[in-house]
N, C-alpha and C positions, 0 to 999 in steps of 0.2 A: 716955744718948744725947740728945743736943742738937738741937732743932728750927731747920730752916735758916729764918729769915725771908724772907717773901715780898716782894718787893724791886715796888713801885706807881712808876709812872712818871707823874708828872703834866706835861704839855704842855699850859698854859694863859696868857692873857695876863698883859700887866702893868701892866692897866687893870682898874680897874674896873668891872663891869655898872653901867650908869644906872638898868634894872629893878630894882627892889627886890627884887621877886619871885623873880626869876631868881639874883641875891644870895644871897636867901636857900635856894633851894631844893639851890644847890650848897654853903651852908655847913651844910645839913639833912644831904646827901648826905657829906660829908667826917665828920661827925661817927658818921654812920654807921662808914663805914669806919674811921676810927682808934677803933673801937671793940674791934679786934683787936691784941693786943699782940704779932701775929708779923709785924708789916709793916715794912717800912721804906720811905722815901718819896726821890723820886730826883726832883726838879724843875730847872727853869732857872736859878735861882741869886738870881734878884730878889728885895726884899724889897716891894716895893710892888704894887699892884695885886692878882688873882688868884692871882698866886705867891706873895706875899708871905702873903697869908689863908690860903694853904692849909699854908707852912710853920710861920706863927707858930701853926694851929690842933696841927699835927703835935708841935710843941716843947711845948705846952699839954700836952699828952697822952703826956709823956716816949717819942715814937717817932722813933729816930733819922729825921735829913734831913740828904742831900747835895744839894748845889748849887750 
């Protein structure tokens, strides 16, 4: 029996934070989360900016992304 992945919706810019801090605390956070291998990640489609970081972090961590 086969585990249905749990399908994350990210709704974020496609700009980057000027806070470093803040940078980094949502690339602290994403790593977290793709720390699970039942997710799959459903974003805006961008490659740049916050979109862009959050798919290329997702493809890093062989977890499928649509967008």
């Amino acid at each position: 029996m086969s585990i249905e992945k749990l399908k994350i919706c990210s709704f974020c810019g496609s700009s980057t934070p000027q806070n470093l801090n803040l940078l980094d605390s949502i690339k602290d956070f994403l790593k977290s989360l793709y720390e699970s291998d039942r997710i799959e990640m459903i974003y805006g489609g961008a490659n740049v900016g916050l979109m862009g970081i959050a798919a290329e972090m997702a493809l890093e961590r062989n977890i499928s992304v649509h967008g």
